[in-house]
PLY file of the C-alpha trace (Angstrom):
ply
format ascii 1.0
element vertex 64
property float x
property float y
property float z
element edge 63
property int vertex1
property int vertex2
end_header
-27.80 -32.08 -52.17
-30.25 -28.94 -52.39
-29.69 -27.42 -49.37
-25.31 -28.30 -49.35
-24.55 -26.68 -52.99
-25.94 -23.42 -52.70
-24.45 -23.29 -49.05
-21.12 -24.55 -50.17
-21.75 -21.77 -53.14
-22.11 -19.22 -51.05
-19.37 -20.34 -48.56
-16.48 -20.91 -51.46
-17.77 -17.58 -52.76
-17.26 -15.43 -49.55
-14.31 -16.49 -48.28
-12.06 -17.54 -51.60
-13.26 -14.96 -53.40
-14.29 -12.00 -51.42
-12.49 -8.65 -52.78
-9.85 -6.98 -50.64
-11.49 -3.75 -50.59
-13.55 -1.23 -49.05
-16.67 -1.87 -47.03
-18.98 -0.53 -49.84
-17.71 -3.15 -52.40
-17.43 -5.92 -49.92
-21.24 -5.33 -49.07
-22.32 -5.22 -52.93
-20.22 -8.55 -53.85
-21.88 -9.89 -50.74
-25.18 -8.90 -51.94
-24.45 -9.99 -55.41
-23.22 -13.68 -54.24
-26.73 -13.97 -52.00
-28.68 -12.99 -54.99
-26.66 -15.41 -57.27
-26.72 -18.22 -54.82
-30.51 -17.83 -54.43
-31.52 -17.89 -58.20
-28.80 -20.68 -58.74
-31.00 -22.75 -56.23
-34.26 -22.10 -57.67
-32.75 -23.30 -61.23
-31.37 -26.41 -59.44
-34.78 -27.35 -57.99
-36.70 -26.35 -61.66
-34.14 -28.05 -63.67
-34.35 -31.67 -61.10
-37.99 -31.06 -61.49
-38.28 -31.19 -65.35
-35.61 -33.70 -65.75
-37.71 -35.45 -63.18
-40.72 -35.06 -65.72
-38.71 -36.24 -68.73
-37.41 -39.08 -67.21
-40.33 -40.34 -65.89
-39.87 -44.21 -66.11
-36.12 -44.13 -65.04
-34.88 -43.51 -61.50
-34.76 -39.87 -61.40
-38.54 -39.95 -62.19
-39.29 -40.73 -58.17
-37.47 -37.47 -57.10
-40.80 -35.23 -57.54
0 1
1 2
2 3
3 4
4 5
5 6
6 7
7 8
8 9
9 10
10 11
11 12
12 13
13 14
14 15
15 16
16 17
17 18
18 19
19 20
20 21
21 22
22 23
23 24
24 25
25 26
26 27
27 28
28 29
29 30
30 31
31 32
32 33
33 34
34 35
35 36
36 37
37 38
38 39
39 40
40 41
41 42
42 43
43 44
44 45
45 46
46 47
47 48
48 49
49 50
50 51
51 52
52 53
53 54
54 55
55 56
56 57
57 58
58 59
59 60
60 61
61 62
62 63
């Protein structure tokens, strides 16, 4: 599930979304999305990590 939501992220983003405009704007939403995807992965894995912590006894304690 780590790896498939920032890819499906990044997927939805470029091709539902994408702007209709010129190169220049194209290539900053692109490198906006990439940027976005990446920290929204590194949240995912810190926040499954604490919640992991928290919930120690239960069965999202054995994730970490």
């Amino acid at each position: 599930m780590a790896i498939l939501n920032p890819a499906v992220c990044f997927l939805l983003g470029y091709y539902a979304f994408k702007p209709d405009a010129n190169i220049m704007v194209v290539n900053n939403y692109v490198t906006a999305l990439s940027i976005g995807t990446a920290i929204g992965f590194v949240i995912y894995i810190i926040i499954g990590f604490v919640m992991s912590k928290i919930f120690s006894t239960g069965k999202i304690g054995h994730w970490f």
